[in-house]
Biopython code that builds the backbone (N, CA, C, O; Angstrom):
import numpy as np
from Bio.PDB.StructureBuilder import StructureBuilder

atoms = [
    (1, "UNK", "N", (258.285, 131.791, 131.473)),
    (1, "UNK", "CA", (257.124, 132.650, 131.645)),
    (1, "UNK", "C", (257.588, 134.105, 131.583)),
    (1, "UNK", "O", (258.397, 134.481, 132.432)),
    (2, "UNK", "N", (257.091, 135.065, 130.535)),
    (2, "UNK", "CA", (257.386, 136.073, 130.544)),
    (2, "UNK", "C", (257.041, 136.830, 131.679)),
    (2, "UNK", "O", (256.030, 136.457, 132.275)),
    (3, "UNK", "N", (257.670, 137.843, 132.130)),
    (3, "UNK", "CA", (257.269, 138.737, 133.262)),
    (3, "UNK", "C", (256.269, 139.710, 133.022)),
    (3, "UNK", "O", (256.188, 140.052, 131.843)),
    (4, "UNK", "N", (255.314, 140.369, 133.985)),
    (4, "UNK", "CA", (254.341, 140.657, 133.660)),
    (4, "UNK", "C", (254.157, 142.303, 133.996)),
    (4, "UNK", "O", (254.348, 142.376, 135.210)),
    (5, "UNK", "N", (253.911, 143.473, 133.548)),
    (5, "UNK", "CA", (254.461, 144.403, 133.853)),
    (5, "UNK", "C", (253.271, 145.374, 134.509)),
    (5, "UNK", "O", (252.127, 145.205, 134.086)),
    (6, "UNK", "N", (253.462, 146.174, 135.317)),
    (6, "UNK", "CA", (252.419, 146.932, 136.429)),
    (6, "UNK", "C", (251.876, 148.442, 135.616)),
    (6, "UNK", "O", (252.592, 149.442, 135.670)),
    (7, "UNK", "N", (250.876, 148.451, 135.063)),
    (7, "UNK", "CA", (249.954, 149.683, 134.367)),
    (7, "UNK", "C", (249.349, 150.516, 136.037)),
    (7, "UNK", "O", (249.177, 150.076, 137.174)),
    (8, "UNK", "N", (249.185, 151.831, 135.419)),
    (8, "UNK", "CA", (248.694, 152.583, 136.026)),
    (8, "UNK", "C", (247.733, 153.635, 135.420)),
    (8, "UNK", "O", (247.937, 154.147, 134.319)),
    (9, "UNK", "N", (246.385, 154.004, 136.422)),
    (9, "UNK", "CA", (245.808, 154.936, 135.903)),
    (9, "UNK", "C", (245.962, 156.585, 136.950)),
    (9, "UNK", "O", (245.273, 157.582, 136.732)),
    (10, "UNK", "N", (246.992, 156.479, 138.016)),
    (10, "UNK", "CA", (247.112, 157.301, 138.659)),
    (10, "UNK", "C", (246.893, 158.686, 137.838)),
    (10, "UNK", "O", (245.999, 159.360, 138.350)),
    (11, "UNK", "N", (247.380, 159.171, 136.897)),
    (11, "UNK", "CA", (247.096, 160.544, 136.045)),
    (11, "UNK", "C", (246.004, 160.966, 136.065)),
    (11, "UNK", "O", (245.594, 161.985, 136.619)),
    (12, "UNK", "N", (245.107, 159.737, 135.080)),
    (12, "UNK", "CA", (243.645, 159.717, 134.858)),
    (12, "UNK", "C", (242.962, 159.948, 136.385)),
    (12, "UNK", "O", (242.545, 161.106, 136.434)),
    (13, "UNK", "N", (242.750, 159.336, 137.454)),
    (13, "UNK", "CA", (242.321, 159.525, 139.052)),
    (13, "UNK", "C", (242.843, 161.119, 139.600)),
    (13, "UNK", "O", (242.278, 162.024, 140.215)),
    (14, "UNK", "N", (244.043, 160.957, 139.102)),
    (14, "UNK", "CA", (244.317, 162.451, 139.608)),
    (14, "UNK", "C", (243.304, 163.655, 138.622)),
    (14, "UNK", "O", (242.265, 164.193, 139.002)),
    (15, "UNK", "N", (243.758, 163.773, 137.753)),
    (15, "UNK", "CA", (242.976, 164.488, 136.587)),
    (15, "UNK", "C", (241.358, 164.793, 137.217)),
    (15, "UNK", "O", (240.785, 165.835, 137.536)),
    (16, "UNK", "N", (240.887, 163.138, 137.219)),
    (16, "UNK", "CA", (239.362, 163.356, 137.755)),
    (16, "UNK", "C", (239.366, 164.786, 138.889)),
    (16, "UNK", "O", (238.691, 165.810, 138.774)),
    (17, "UNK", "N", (240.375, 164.433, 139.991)),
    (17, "UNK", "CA", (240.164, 165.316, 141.421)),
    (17, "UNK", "C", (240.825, 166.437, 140.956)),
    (17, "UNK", "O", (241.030, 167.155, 141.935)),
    (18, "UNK", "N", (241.308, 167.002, 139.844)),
    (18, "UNK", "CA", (241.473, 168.462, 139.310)),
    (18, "UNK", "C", (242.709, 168.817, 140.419)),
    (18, "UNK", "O", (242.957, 169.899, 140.951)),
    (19, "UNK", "N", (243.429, 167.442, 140.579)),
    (19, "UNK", "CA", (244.729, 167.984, 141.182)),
    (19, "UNK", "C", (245.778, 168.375, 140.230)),
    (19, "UNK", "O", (245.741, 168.139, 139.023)),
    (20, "UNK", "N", (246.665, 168.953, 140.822)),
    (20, "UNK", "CA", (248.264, 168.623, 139.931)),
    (20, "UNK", "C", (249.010, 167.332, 140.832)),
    (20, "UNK", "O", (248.570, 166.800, 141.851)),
    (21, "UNK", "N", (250.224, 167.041, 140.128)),
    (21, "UNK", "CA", (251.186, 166.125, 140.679)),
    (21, "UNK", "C", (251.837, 166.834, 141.953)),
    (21, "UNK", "O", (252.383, 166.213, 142.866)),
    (22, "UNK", "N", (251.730, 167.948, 141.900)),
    (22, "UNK", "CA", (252.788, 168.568, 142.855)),
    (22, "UNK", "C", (251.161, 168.515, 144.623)),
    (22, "UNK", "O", (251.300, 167.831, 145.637)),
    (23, "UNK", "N", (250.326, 169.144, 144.419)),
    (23, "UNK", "CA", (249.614, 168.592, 145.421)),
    (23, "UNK", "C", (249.075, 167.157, 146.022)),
    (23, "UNK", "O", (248.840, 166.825, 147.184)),
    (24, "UNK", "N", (248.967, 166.412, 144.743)),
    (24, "UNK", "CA", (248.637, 164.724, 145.228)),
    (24, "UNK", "C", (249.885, 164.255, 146.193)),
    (24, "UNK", "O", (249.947, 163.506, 147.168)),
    (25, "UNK", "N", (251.072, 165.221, 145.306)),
    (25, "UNK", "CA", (252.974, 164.652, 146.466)),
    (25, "UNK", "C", (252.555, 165.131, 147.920)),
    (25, "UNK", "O", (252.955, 164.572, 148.941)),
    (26, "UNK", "N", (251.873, 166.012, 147.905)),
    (26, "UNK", "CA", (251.667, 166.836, 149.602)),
    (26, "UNK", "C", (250.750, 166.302, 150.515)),
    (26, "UNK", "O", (250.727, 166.304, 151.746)),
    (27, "UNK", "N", (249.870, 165.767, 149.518)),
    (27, "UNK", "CA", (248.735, 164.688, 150.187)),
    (27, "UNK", "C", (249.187, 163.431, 150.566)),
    (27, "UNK", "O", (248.566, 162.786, 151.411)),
    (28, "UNK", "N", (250.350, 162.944, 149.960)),
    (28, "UNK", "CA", (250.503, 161.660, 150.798)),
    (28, "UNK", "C", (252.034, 161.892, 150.877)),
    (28, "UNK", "O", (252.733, 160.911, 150.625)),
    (29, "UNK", "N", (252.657, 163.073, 151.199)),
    (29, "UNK", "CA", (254.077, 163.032, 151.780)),
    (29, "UNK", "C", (254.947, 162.194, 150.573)),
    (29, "UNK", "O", (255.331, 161.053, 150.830)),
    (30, "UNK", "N", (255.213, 162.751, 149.369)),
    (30, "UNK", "CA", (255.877, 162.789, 148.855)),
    (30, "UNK", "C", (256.582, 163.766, 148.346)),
    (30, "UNK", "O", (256.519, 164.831, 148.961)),
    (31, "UNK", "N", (257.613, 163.702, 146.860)),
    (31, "UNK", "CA", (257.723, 164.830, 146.319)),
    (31, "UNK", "C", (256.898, 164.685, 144.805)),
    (31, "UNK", "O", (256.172, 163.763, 144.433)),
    (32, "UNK", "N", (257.246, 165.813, 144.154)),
    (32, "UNK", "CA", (256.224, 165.867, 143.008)),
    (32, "UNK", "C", (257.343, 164.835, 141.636)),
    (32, "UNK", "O", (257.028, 164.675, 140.457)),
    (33, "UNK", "N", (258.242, 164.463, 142.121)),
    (33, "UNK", "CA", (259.082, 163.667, 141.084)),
    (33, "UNK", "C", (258.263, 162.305, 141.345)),
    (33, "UNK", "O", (257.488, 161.812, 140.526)),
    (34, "UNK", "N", (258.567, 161.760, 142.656)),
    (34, "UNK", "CA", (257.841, 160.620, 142.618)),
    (34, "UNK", "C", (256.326, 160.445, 142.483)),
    (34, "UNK", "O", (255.791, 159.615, 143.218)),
    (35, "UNK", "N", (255.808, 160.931, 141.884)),
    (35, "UNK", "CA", (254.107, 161.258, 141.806)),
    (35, "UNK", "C", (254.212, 161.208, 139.918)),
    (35, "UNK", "O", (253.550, 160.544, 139.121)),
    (36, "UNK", "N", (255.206, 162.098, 139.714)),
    (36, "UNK", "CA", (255.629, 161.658, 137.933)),
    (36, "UNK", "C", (256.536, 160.624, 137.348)),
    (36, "UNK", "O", (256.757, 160.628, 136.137)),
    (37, "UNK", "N", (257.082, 159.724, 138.155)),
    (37, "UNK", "CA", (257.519, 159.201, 138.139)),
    (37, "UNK", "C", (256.796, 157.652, 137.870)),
    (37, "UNK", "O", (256.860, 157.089, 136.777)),
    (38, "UNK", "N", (256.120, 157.093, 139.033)),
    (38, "UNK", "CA", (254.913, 156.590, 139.215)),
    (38, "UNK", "C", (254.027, 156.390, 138.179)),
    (38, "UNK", "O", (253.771, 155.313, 137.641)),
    (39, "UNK", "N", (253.414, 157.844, 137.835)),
    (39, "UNK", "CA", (252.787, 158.233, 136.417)),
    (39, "UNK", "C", (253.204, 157.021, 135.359)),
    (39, "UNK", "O", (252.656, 155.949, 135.103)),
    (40, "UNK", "N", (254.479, 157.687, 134.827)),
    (40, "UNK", "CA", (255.134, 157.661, 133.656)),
    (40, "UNK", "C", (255.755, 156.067, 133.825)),
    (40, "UNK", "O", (256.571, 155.833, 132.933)),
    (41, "UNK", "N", (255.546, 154.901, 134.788)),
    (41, "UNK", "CA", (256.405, 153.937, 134.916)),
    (41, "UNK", "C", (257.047, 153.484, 134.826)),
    (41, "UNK", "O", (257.269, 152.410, 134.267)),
    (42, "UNK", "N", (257.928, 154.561, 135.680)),
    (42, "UNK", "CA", (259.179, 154.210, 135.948)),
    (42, "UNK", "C", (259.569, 153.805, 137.592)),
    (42, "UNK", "O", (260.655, 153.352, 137.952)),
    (43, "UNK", "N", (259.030, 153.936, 137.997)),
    (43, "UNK", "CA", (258.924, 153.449, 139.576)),
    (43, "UNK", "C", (257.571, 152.700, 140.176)),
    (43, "UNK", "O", (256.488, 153.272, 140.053)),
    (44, "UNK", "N", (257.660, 151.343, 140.862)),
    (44, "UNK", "CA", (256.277, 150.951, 141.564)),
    (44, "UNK", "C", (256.335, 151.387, 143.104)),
    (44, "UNK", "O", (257.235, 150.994, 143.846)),
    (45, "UNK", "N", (255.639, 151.954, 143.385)),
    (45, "UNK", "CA", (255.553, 152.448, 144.623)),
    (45, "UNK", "C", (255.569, 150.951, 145.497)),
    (45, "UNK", "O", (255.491, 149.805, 145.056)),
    (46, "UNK", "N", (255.705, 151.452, 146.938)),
    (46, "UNK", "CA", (255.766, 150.512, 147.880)),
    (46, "UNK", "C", (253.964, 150.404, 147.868)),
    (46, "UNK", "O", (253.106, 150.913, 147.146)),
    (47, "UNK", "N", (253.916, 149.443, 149.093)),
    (47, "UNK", "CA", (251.943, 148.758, 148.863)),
    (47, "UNK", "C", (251.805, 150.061, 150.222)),
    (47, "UNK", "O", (250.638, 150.074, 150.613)),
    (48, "UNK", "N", (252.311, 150.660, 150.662)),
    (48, "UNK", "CA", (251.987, 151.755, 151.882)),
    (48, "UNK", "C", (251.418, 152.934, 151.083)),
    (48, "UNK", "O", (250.313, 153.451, 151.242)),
    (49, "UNK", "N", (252.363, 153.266, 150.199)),
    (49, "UNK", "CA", (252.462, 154.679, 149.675)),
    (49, "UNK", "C", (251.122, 154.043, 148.245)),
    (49, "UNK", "O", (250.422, 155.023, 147.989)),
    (50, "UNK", "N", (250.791, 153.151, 147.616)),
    (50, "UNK", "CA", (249.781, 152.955, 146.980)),
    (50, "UNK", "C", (248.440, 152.601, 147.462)),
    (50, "UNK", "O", (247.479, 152.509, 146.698)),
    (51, "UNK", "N", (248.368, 152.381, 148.876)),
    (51, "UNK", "CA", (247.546, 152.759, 149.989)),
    (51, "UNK", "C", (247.070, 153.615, 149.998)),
    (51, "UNK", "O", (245.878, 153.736, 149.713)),
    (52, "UNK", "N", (248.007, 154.745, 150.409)),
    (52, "UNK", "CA", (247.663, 156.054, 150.451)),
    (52, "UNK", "C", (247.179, 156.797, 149.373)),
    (52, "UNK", "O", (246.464, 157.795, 149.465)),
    (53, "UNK", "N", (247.625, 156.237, 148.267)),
    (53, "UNK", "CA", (247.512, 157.290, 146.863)),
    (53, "UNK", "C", (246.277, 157.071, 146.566)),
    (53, "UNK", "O", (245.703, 157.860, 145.815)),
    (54, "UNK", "N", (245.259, 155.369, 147.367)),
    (54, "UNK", "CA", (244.227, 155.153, 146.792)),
    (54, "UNK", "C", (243.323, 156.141, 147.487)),
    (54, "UNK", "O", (242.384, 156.791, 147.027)),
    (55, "UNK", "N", (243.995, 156.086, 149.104)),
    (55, "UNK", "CA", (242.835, 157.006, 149.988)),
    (55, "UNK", "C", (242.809, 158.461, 149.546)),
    (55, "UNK", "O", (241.832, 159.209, 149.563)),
    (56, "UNK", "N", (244.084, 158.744, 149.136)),
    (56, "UNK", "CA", (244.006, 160.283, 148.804)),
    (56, "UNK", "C", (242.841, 160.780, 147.681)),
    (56, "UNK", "O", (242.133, 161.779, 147.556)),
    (57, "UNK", "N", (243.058, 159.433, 146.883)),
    (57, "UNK", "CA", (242.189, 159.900, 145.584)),
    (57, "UNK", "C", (241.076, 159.017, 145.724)),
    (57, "UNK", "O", (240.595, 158.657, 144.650)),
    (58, "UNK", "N", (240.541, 158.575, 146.748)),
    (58, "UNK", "CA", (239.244, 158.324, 147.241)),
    (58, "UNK", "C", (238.691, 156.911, 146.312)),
    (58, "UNK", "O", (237.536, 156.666, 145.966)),
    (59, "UNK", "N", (239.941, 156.106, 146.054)),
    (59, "UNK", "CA", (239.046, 155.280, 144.975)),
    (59, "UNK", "C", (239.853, 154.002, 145.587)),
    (59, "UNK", "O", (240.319, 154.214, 146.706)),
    (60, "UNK", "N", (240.129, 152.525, 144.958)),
    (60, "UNK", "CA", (241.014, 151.538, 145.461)),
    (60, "UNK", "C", (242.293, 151.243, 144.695)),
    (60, "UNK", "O", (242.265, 151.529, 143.498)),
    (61, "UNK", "N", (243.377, 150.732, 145.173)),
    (61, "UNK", "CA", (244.220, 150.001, 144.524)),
    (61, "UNK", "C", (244.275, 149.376, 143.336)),
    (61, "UNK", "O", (245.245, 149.349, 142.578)),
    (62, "UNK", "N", (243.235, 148.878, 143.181)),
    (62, "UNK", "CA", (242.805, 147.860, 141.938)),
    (62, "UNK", "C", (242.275, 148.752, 140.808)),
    (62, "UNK", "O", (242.436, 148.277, 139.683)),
    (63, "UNK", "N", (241.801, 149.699, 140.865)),
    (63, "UNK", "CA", (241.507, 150.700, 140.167)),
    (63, "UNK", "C", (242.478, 151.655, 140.106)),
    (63, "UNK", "O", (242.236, 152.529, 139.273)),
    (64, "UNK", "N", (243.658, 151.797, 140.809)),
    (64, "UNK", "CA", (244.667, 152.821, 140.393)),
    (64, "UNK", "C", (245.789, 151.797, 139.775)),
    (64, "UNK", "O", (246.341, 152.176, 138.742)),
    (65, "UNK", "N", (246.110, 150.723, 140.242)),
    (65, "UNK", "CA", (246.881, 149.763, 139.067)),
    (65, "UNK", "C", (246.674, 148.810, 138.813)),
    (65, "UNK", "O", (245.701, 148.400, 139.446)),
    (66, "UNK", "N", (247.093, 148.082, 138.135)),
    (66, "UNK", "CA", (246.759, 146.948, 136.683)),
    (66, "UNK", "C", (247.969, 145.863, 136.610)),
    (66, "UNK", "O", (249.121, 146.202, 136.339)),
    (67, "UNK", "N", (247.681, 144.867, 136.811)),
    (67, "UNK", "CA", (249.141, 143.837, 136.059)),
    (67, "UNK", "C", (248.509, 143.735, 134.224)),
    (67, "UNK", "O", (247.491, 143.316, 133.673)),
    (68, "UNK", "N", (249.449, 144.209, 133.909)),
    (68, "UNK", "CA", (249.290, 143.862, 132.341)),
    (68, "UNK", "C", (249.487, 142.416, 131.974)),
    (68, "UNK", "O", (250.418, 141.791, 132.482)),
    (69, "UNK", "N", (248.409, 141.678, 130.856)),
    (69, "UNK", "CA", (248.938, 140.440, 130.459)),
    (69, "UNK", "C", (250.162, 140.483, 129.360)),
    (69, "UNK", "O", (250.675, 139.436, 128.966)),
]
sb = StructureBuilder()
sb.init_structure("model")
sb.init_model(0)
sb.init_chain("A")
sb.init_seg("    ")
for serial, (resi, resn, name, xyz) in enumerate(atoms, 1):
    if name == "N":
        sb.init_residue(resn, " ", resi, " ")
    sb.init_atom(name, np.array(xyz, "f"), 0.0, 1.0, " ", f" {name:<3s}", serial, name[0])
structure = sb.get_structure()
């Protein structure tokens, strides 16, 4: 079974709230690497810190990421 890989629309959610990366990092106690990082997938956040990223940006989990088929 091939492995299945984790999409994100964090940019797009951010974008909507007319943030940058460097304030969404301040909103949930990060830095602005891991906020582009995230982005660009190269890192899956822990389920705490994608918690937070949902509350920050006021929307859910399921709508900020995706298992790709």
């Amino acid at each position: 079974m091939a492995e299945k890989a984790l999409s994100n629309s964090l940019k797009v959610h951010r974008a909507m709230k007319d943030l940058t990366q460097e304030e969404l990092a301040e909103m949930v106690a990060v830095t602005r690497k891991t906020i582009n990082t995230i982005e660009n997938r190269k890192y899956i956040p822990s389920t705490y810190l994608a918690l937070k990223l949902a509350d920050a940006l006021e929307t859910s989990v399921e709508d900020l990421f995706q298992i790709e088929d």
